[in-house]
MARSETOR-805261 format. One record per residue (C-alpha): residue in one letter; x, z, y. Coordinates in steps of 0.001 Angstrom, whole numbers, plus 500000, padded with zeros to 6 digits. Layout:
// residues N
aXZY;...
// end
This chain:
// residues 652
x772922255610073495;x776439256271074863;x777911255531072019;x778972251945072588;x781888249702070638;x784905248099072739;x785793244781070717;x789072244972069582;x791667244082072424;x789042245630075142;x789433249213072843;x793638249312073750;x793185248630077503;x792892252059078990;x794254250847082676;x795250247621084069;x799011248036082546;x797779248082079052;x796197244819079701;x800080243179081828;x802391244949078600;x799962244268075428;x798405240713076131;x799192237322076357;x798071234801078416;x796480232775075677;x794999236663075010;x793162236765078035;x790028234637077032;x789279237086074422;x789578240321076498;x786905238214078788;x784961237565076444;x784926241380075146;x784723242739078328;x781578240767079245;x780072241862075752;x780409245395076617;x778839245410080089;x775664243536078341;x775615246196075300;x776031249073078182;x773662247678080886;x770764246701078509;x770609249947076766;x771079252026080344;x769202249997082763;x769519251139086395;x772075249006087102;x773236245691088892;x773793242477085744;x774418239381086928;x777079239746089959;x779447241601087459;x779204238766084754;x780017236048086768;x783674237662087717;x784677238563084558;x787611236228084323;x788469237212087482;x788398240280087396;x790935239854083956;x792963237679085967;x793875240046088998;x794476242873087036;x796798241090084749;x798835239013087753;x798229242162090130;x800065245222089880;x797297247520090154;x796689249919091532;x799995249898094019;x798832246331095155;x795678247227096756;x792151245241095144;x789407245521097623;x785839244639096433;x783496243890098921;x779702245136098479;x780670246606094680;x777794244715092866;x779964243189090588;x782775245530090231;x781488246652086835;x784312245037084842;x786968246491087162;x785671249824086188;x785339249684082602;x789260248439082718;x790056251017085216;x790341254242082956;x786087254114082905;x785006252488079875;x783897255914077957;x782237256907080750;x780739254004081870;x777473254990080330;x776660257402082746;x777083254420085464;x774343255230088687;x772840258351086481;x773410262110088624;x776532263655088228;x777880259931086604;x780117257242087586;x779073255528091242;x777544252214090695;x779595250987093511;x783940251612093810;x784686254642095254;x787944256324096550;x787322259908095021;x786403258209091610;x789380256467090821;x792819255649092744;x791956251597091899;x788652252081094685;x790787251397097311;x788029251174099349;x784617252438099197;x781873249359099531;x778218249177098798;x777395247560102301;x778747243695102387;x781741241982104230;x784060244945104617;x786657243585102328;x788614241386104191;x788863243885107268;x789670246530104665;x792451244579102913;x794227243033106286;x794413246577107781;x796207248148104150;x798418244607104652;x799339245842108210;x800307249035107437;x802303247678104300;x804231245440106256;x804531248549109057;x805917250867106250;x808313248258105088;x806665247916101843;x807245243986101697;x806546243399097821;x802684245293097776;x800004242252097333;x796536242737098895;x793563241273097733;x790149240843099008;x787439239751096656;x784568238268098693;x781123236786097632;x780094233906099406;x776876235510100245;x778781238052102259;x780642235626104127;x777506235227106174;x778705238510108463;x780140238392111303;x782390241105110440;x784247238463107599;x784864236135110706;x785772238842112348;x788401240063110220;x789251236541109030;x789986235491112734;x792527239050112984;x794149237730109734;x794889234065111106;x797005236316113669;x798924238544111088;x800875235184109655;x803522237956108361;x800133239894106490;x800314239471102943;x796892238843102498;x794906237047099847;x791095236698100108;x789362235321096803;x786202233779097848;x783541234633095023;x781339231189095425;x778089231253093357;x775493230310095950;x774105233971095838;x773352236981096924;x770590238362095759;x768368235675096909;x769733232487097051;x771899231981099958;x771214230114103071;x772490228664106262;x775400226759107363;x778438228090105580;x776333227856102239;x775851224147103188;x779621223763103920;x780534225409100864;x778619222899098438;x779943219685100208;x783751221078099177;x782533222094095687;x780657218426095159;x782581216393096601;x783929214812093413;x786253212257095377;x788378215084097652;x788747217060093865;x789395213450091889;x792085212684094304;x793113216028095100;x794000216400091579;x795480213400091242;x798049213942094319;x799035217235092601;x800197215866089289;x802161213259091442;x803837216080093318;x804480217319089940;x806473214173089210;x808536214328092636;x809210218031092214;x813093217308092068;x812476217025096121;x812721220494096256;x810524222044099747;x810137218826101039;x807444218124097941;x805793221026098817;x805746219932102742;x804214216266101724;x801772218455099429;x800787220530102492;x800215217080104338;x798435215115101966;x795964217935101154;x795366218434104753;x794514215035105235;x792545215163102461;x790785217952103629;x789876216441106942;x789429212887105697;x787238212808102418;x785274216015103234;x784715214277107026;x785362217515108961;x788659220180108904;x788646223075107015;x787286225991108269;x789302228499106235;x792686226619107555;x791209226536110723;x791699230286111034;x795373230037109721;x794732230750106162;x796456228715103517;x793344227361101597;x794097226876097577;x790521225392095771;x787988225079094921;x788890226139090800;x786918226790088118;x786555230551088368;x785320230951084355;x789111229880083523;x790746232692083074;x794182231497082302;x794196228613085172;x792977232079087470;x796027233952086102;x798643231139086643;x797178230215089839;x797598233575091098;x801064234252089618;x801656231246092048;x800320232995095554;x802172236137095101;x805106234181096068;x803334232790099346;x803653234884102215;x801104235673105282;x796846235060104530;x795823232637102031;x792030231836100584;x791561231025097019;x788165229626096518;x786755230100093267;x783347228817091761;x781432231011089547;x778586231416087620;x776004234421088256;x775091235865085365;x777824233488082976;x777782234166079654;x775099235788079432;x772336233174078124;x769070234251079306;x770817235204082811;x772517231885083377;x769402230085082403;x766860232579084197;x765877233537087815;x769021234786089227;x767809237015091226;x765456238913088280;x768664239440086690;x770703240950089586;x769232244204088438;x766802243647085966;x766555247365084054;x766704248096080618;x766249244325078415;x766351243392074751;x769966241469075024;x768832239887071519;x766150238424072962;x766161238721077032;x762716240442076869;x763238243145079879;x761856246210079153;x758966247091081034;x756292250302081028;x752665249208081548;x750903252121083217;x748003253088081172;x745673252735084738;x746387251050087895;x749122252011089642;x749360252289093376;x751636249197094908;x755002249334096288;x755308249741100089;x757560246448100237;x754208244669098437;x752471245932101214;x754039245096103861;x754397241415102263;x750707240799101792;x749869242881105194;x751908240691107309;x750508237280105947;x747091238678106435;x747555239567110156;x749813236419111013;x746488234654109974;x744443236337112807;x747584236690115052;x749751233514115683;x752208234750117395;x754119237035114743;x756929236033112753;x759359237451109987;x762974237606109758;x764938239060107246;x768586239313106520;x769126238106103144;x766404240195101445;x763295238745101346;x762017239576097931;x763583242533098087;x761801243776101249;x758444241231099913;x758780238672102949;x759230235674100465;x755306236378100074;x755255235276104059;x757780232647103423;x756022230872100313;x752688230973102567;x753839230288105978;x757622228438105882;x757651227671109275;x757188231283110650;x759623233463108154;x763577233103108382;x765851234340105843;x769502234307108480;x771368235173105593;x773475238619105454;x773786239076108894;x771976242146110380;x773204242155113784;x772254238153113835;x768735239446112564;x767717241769115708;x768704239457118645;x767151236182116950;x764168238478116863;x764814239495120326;x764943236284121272;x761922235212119295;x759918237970121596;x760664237021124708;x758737233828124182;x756031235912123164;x755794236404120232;x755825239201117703;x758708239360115523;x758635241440112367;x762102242171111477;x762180244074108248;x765633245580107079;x766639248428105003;x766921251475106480;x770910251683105920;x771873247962106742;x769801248408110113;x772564250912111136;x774851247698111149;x772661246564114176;x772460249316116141;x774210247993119510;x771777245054118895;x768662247504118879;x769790249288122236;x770857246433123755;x769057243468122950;x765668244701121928;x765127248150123850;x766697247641127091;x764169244681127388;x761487246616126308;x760964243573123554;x757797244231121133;x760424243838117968;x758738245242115319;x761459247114113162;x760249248063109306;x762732250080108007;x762298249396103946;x764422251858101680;x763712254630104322;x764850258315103076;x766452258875099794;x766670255617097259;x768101256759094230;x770898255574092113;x772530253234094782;x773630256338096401;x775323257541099729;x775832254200100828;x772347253048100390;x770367256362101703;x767886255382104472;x768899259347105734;x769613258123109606;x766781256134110959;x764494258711112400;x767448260137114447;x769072257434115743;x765989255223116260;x763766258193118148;x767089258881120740;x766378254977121787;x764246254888125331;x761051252748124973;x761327253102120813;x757968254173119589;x759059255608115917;x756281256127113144;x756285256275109201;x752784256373106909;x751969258907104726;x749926256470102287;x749382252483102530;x746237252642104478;x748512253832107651;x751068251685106887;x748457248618107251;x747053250477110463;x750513250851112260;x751349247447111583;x748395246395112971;x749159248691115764;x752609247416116642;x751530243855116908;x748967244685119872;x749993243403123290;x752612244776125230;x753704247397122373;x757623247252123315;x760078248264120284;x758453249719117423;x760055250749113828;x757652251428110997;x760134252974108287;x758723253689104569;x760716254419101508;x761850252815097993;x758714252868095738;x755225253152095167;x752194254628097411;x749577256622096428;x746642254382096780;x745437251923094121;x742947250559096696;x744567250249099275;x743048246856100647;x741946248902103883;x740062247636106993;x742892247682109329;x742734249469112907;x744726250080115518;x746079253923115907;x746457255345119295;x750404255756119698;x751898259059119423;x748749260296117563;x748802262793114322;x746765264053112211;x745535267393110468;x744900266649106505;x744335270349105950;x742975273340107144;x744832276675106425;x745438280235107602;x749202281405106953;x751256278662107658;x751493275149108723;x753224272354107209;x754445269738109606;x755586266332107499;x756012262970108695;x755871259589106148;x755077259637101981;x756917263021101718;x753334264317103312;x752141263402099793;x754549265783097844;x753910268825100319;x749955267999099766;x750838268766095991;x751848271751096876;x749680273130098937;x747301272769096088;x749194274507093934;x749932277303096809;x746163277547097044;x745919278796093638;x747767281879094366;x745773282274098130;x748163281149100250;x746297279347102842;x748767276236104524;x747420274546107285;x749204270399106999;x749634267718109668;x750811264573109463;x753205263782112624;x753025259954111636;x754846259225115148;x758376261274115539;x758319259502119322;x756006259972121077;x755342262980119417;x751577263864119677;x751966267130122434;x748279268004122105;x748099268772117992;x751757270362118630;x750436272357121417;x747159273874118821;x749890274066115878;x752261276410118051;x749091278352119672;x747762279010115708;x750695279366113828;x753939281374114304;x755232280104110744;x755692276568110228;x757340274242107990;x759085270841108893;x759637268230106264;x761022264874106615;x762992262420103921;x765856261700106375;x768624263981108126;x767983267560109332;x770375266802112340;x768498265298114670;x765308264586112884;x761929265343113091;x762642268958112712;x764981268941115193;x762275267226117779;x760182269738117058;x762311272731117862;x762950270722121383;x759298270591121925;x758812274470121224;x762210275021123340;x760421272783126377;x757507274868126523;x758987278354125486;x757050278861122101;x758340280944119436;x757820280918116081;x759460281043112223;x760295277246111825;x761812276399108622;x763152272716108241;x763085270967104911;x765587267233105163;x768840265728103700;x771259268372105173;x774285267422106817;x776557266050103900;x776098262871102388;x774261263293098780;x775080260907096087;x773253258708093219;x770770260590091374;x766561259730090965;x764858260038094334;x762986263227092511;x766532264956091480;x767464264359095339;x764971265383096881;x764999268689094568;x768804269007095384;x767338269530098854;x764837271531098367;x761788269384099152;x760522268153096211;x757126270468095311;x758317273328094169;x761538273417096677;x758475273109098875;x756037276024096817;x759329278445096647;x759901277721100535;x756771278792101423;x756387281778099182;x759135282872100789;x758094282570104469;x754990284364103830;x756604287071102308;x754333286415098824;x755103288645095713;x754195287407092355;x752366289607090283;x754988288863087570;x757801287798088485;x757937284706085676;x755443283596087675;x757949282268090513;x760473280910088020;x757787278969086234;x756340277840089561;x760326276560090859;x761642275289087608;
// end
């Protein structure tokens, strides 16, 4: 592994110019072709990695770095999925082994990595906001040759903020803008909605792209009319536009000049066509249809979405690699919230699920396949997400609106304003909660517990093990709950039965799991479960810790607080989310409210943003993983090891 062979044209690119002073046109098929080999070689042997998104812009990626003058004229990806083959001919190909591994390349463009990120992504439909402002300050410096170029997936077009941005760009006619419109009818799941809809009829309709062809090899013929053939062009395709496809075009509705749909897997038609927009000046659309996965025969034939990030697979055969536990192994935390929430809409008819373009990635699609009529998938659109909800409750009933813990902080306003204010009972669960691993700082859940607990009327909780997770749900959908967030993280529980009887909890309620003497451990969510290991390990040397499981950061339970602070004058916070403001931080408040004093160490994601690594290496980095945990608590107790080995054996 990491030894991996470029085919031969792919071995002398080392940057984009390589590729504009070595190649030919009629070259560029076979650099595609070698490019996608080598991402399928890389990403089968590596796993841990997005597949399919980067596959299916492989010519197009080719094409803009070969028409584009890279990296002065400024390529913006949007979201970063596919951005694989942009890296690998971006002075990254010998490293791209160590793609989403700690202390590798980011999975996702970055600005420190590489002066061709021009824009750090990982969150969708930033591009086109991204690119118009670099156009506007181009055009404000003067600098009227510089190109800029936002590649878009059509999932992602779904946001408000690529209206947004799209509407500002219809008013910048002097921008030079061009926005390539990545259309493959996904995002992870299959898109949905309206614009998906749209999208098809232009792709289908085989009379508008019959005649539309046919009008341009007339113009071809007439070109000897100078402007005035480009004029009737302009004309005749609007018309066609508007007449053939029965409704005007949305994208030249916002002042864009809209050039497609092509064939986005022609690399050479790509590379012409866009050798022809450079010379068009203000915003222009070039809609391109693609293939998820193309090339790549067991991806273009398979589920789409298994192969957006399938892990390590045979590429001989397709056969993805996967370890069978030699026992049962506890479920994932999405799984049960998928089967939890189908088993109480049965009993309870009032609650529905919503989900922004995620459902089997957050397990609602289990809701969906049983109950269509009560789960929505609205698409990428988070803000959309929390005031349909809100909406949804205040004719009573009980929407579940489950988003990932760092795309819910693109709803915020929504949460305060929509949802709280009203006192709605929204239920929020907050999937990917805490650290998630190799998707890094831009997919940390690190936030929620501090900016959902400073919400009035929020009740904020997080399970330690699947059996609370069950009970809290049940919980939040009793009668006149108000706004409620459940947040859990990325990956398995600990409980291989976890089928519980569910019951309600009273809110604002903790628990002690253990007894001790010297010190109390305070944790809230699955962390609990590391600090339980150890404790045990703690007890071997007689250090007696006393551990309570907050399970509610608001309200916080005052009467367990109250005995903790009375008993203890060392104690331990730890929480998978930020230090500032967290659940460390509300517990200092409480002892500041009623004048306690004690020790109080807090263990949480400090304040810098941490990037890709395993959730274990993270949460080591900060020092609560076990033995950050074992060493932190040796410490406060002022424990000497008999030998001092003993410690670094303990600590790693």
């Amino acid at each position: 592994m990491g030894d991996y062979k470029a085919g031969p044209f792919l071995e002398q690119i080392e940057f984009p110019k390589d590729l504009r002073e070595k190649f030919s046109f009629e070259d560029l098929p076979q650099v595609s072709d070698e490019l996608r080999q080598y991402i399928v070689d890389v990403i089968s042997e590596i796993g841990n990695s997005h597949f399919g998104a980067s596959l299916g812009v492989v010519e197009l990626t080719v094409a803009l770095h070969y028409v584009f003058n890279t990296p002065d004229d400024q390529l913006v990806w949007d979201v970063g999925h596919q951005a694989y083959g942009h890296k690998i001919l971006t002075g990254r190909r010998d490293v791209f082994h160590t793609n989403r591994l700690k202390g590798g390349i980011s999975g996702f463009p970055k600005r420190s990595e590489s002066e061709y990120d021009t824009f750090g992504v990982g969150h969708s439909s930033t591009s086109i906001s991204a690119a118009l402002g670099m156009a506007v300050a181009s055009k404000y410096k003067e600098e009227k040759n510089r190109q800029h170029i936002a590649v878009i997936g059509d999932g992602a077009m779904t946001a408000g903020l690529a209206f947004e941005g799209m509407n500002h760009a219809g008013f910048e006619k002097d921008a030079n803008l061009l926005v390539v419109l990545n259309d493959n009818c996904m995002s992870i799941d299959p898109n949905v909605g309206a614009l998906k809809e749209y999208l098809t009829d232009i792709t289908t309709s085989h009379t508008y792209n019959k005649v539309k062809d046919e009008v341009w090899k007339l113009l071809g013929k007439i070109s000897k009319f100078g402007p005035d053939a480009q004029t009737i062009g302009s004309k005749i395709s609007t018309a066609l536009k508007s007449g053939l496809l029965k409704n005007s075009n949305l994208f030249e509705s916002l002042n864009f000049r809209y050039f497609g749909p092509v064939d986005g897997h022609d690399v050479i038609g790509l590379a012409k066509i866009m050798e022809d927009l450079k010379d068009i000046p203000g915003p222009k659309l070039l809609h391109c249809i693609t293939t998820k996965g193309k090339g790549y025969k067991f991806s273009e034939e398979g589920n789409p979405t298994k192969w957006h990030a399938p892990g390590i697979f045979n590429k001989e055969t397709g056969e993805i690699v996967k370890i069978v536990p030699k026992s049962p192994e506890p479920p994932r935390y999405q799984d049960v919230f998928g089967h939890t929430i189908v088993e109480l809409a049965e009993k309870n008819e009032k609650i529905m699920g919503v989900t922004p373009a995620m459902p089997s990635g957050c397990s609602l699609n289990i809701m969906m396949e049983a109950m269509p009529t009560r789960s929505f998938d609205v698409g990428i659109a988070e803000q959309h997400a929390v005031t349909f909800s809100a909406g949804l409750a205040t004719q009573g009933l009980v929407p579940f609106c489950n988003i990932y813990s760092s795309f819910m902080q693109r709803a915020y306003d929504q949460v305060l304003h929509d949802v709280a204010i009203q006192n709605l009972n929204v239920v929020f669960c907050l999937d990917r909660a805490g650290f998630v691993g190799a998707d890094g700082a831009t997919h940390h859940g690190a936030y929620d517990l501090a900016y959902m607990r400073s919400i009035p009327n929020m009740i904020v909780s997080s399970p330690m093990n699947e059996a609370e997770m069950r009970d809290l749900m049940f919980t939040a959908q009793q009668e006149n709950m108000g706004p409620f967030t459940i947040r859990y993280p990325r990956g398995n529980g600990v409980m291989t039965e976890w089928k519980t009887t569910m019951k309600a909890i009273k809110v604002g309620t903790g628990r002690k799991v253990t007894s001790g003497s010297d010190l109390a451990i305070l944790s809230i969510g699955h962390i609990g479960n590391t600090a339980q290991d150890a404790i045990a390990e703690l007890a071997k040397d007689g250090i007696s810790v006393a551990h309570y499981d907050l399970r509610f950061v608001k309200p916080l339970d005052h009467l367990m607080l109250h005995e903790i602070f009375t008993k203890f004058d060392k104690v331990i916070t730890i929480e998978d989310g930020c230090l500032m403001g967290g659940m460390g931080s509300s517990i200092l408040e409480f002892m500041a409210d009623h004048k306690y004093k004690a020790d109080v160490i807090r263990l949480g994601i400090p304040d810098k943003y941490l990037h890709h690594g395993t959730q274990e290496q993270l949460y080591a980095a900060c020092g609560y993983d076990k033995f950050g945990i074992i060493s932190t608590v040796k410490s406060a107790v002022n424990f000497v090891a008999k030998d001092q080995s003993e410690i670094k054996n303990n600590v790693g």
